[in-house]
C-alpha positions in Angstrom: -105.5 134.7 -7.6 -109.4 135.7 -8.4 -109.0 138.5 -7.0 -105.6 140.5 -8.2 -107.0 139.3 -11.7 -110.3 141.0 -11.1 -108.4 144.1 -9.9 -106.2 144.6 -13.1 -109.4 144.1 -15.1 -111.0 147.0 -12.6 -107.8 149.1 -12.9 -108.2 148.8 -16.8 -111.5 150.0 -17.3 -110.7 152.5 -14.9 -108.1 153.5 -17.4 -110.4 153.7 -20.3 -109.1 150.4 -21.7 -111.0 147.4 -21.0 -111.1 145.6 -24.2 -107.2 144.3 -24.1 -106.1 140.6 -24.7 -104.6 141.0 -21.3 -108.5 140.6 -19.8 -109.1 138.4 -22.1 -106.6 136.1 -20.7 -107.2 136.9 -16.8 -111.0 136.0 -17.7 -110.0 132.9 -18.9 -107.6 132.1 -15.9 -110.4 133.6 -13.2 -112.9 131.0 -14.9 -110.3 127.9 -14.7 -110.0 128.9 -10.8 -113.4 128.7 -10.4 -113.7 125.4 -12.2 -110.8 124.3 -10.0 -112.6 125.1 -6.8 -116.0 123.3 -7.7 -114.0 120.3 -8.7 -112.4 120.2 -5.9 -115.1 120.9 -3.4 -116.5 117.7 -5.0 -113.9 115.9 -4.5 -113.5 116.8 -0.6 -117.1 115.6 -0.5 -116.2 112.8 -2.1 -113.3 112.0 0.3 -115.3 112.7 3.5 -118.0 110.6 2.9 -115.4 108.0 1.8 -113.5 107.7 5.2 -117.2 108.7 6.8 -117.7 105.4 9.4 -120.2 105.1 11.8 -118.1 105.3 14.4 -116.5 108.7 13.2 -119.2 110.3 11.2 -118.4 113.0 8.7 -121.2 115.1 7.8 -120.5 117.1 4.2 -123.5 118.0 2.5 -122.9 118.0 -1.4 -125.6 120.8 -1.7 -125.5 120.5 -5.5 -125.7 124.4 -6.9 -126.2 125.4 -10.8 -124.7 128.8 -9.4 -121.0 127.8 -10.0 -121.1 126.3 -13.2 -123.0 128.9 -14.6 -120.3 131.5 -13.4 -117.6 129.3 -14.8 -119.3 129.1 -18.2 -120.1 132.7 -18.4 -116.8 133.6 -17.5 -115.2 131.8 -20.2 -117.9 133.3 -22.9 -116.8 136.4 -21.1 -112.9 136.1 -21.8 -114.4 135.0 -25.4 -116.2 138.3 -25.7 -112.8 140.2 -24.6 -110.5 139.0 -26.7 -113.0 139.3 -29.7 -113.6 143.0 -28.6 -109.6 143.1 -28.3 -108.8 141.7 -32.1 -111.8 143.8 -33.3 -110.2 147.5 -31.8 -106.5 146.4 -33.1 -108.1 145.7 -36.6 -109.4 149.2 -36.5 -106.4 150.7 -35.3 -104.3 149.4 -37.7 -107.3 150.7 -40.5 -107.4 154.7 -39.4 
C-alpha cells in the first residue's frame, strides 16, 4: 500500500504535477500505514512478552526508536503541505 502510493506520487512529479490534492491524500494514507505498523509492532511486543513463560521464553526486544514517529509526523505535515500547495495553484488558476 506504501509503496503503489509513493509510486503515483513519483509518476506525478514525473509528470510535472506534484502539487494535486490526489498526493495530498496518498500522503495522508502513507502516514496512517505507518502509524498502523508502529502500533502494531507494539502491540506484538506486547503479546509476546505476555504469553512469554519461563518455560517457553519469547525474546522480542521493544527497541524503542524516535525514527518512526518522526516519519509519521512528517508525513502528515507533508500531506498538509500538499494539499495547501494544491488549494493555493487552483486559486491561481481560476485568477489568470
Amino acid at each position: 500500500m506504501v509503496f503503489s502510493r509513493l509510486l503515483s506520487i513519483v509518476e506525478t512529479v514525473r509528470a510535472g504535477d506534484p502539487f494535486i490534492t490526489r498526493n495530498a491524500s496518498r500522503l495522508q494514507t502513507i502516514a496512517w500505514a505507518v502509524l498502523a505498523l508502529e502500533l502494531s509492532r507494539l502491540m506484538v511486543v506486547g503479546i509476546a512478552n505476555a504469553v512469554s513463560s519461563p518455560g517457553r521464553p519469547i525474546h522480542v526486544d521493544l527497541k524503542l526508536s524516535v525514527t518512526p514517529w518522526l516519519a509519521v509526523l512528517l508525513l502528515f505535515v507533508l500531506a498538509r503541505v500538499f494539499e495547501q500547495g494544491a488549494r493555493m495553484r487552483e486559486e491561481l488558476e481560476g485568477t489568470v
